[in-house]
C-alpha positions as CSV (number, residue, x, y, z in Angstrom):
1,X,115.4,43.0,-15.8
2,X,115.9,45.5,-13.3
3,X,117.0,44.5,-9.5
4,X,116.6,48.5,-8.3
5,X,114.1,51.1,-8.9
6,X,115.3,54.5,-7.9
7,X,112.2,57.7,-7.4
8,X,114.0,61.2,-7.1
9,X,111.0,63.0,-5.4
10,X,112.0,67.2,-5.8
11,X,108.7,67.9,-2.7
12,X,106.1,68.0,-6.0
13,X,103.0,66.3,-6.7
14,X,104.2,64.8,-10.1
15,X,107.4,63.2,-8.7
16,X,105.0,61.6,-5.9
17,X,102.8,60.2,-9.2
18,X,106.2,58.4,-10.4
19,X,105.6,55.9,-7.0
20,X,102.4,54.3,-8.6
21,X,104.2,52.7,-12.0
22,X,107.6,52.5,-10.1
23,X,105.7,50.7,-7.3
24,X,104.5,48.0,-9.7
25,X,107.3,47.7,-12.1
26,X,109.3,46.6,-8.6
27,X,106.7,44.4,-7.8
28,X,106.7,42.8,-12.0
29,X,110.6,42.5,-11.7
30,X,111.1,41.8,-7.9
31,X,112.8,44.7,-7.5
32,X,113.7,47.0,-4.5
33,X,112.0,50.4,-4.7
34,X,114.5,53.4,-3.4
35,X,113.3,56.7,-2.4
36,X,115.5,59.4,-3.0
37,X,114.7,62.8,-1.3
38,X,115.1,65.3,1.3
39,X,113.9,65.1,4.6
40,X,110.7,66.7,4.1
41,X,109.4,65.1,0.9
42,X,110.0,62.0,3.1
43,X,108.6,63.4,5.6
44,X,104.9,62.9,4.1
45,X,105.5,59.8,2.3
46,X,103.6,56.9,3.3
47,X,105.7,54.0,2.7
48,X,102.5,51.3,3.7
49,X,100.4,52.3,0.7
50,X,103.5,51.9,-1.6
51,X,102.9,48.3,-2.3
52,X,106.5,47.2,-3.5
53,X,108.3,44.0,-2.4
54,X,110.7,46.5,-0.6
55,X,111.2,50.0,-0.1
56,X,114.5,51.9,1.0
57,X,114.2,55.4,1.7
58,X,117.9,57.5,1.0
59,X,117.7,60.5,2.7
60,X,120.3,63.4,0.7
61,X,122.9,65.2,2.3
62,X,123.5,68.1,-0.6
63,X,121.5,68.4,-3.5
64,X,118.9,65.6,-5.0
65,X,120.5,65.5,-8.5
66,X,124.0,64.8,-6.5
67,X,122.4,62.0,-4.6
68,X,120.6,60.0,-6.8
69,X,124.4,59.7,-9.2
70,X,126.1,58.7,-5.8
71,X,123.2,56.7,-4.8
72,X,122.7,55.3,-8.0
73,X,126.7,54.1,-8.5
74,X,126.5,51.6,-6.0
75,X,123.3,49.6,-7.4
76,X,123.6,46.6,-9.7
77,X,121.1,46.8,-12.7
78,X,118.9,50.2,-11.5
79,X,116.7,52.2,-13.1
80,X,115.7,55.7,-12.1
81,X,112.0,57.2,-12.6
82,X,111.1,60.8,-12.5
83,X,108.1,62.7,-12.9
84,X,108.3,66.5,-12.8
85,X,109.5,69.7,-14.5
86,X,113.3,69.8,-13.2
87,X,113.9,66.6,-15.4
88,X,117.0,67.7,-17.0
89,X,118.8,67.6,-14.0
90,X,118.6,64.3,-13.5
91,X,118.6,62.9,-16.5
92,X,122.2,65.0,-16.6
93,X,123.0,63.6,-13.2
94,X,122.1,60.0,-14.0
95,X,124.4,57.6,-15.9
96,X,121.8,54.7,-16.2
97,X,118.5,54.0,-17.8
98,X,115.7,56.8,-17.3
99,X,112.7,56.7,-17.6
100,X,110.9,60.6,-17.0
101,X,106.9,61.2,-17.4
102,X,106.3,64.7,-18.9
103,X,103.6,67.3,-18.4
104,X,102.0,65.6,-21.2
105,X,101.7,61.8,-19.2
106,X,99.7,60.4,-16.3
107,X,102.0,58.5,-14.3
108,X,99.4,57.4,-11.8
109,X,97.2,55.9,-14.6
110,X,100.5,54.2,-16.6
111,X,100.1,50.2,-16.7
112,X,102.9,47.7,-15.8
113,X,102.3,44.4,-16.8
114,X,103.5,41.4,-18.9
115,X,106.6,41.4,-20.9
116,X,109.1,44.4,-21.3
117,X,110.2,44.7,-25.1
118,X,112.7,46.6,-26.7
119,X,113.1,47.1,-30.8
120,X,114.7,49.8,-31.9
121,X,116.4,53.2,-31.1
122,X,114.8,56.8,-32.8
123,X,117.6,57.4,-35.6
124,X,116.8,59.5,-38.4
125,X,113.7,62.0,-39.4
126,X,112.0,64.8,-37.4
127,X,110.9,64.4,-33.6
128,X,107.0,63.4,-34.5
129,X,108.4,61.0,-37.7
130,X,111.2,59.7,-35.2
131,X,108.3,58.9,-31.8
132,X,105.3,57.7,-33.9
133,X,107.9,55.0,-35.5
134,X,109.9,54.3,-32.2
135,X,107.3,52.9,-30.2
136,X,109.9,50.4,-28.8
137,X,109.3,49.7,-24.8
138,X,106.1,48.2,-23.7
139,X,105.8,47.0,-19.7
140,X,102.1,46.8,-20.6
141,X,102.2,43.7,-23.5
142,X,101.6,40.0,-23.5
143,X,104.7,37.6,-23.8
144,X,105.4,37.7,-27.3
145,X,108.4,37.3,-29.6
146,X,106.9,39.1,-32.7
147,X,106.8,43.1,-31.8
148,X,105.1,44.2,-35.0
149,X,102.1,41.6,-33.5
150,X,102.0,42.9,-29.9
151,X,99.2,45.1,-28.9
152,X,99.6,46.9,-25.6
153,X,97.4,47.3,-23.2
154,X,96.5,51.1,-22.2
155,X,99.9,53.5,-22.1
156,X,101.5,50.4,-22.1
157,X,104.0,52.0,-24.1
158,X,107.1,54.1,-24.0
159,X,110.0,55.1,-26.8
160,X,113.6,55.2,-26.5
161,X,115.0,58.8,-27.9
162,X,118.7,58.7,-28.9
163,X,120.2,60.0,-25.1
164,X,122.4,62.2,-27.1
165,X,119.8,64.0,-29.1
166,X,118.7,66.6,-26.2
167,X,116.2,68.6,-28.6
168,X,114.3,65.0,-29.7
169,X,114.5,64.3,-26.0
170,X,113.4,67.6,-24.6
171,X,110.5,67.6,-27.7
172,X,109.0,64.0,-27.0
173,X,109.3,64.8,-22.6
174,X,107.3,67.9,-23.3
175,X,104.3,66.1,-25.1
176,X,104.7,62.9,-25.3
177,X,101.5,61.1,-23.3
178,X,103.4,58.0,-22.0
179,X,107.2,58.2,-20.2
180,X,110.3,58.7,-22.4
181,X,112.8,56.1,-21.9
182,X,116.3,57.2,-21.8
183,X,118.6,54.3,-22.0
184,X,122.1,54.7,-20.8
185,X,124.7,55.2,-23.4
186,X,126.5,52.2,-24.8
187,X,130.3,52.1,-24.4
């Protein structure tokens, strides 16, 4: 589904937790895995005991949010991962899909796996009505083509917020306790 998985790390210990599910997610769709930092979060990175089928690390010139949109508009089918508190600026900074790990989410304990599924967009009602109803992304299911039937396996899920709908969005980042999936825009 996705040929490029991009990890902004901002030098915190919650954008270095997005390398464990962005790790295997390259590995489930044989993806490469990019690195996007400065030169001293790279600095202590340890590619070896990433684990993906290939890692590029892009080192940025100017500002992270700034690199990973030029980085990120020369990759065919990416998607970007971020775990952190400065997640506005990237999801402002990144045209693609997004998928960001609140305060509320573990993203070293997040399981990839199986089939990835997607239902339904959040459309109407209040933020809880609109996530407890828009369970819609699972990397963690078994191949099936009946979604009401699939159970996930644990945090196995995400849900896809309307991109557009920043106080839905900034809610279900804030506690939500799987990632928020931020699909880009349709044209």
């Amino acid at each position: 589904m996705y040929s490029h998985l991009l990890v902004p790390l901002d030098g915190g210990d919650r954008a270095q937790a997005a390398l464990h599910p962005s790790a295997a997610m390259a590995r489930s769709f044989d993806a490469t895995l990019i690195v996007v930092g400065s030169e001293t979060a790279l600095a202590s990175l340890d590619v070896d005991t990433i684990h993906a089928p290939d890692v590029v690390a892009v080192r940025t010139e100017v500002d992270l949010p700034s690199s990973l949109e030029r980085v990120g508009d020369n990759l065919p089918k990416p998607l970007a991962m971020f775990a952190g508190g400065s997640w506005q600026a990237y999801a402002d900074a990144w045209s693609g899909d997004l998928l960001l790990f609140g305060p509320a989410s573990t993203p070293e304990d997040y399981v990839v796996g199986g089939t990835m599924l997607i239902d339904r967009r959040i459309t109407a009602g209040d933020a809880d009505a609109r996530a407890t109803t828009a369970i819609v992304l699972g990397f963690g299911y078994a191949t099936t083509d009946d979604l009401s039937s699939a159970v996930p396996e644990r945090n196995g899920q995400v849900v896809i917020p309307v991109r557009s709908d920043t106080e839905l969005v900034t809610d279900l980042v804030a506690r939500w306790t799987g990632p928020v999936f931020l699909r880009a825009e349709e044209v």
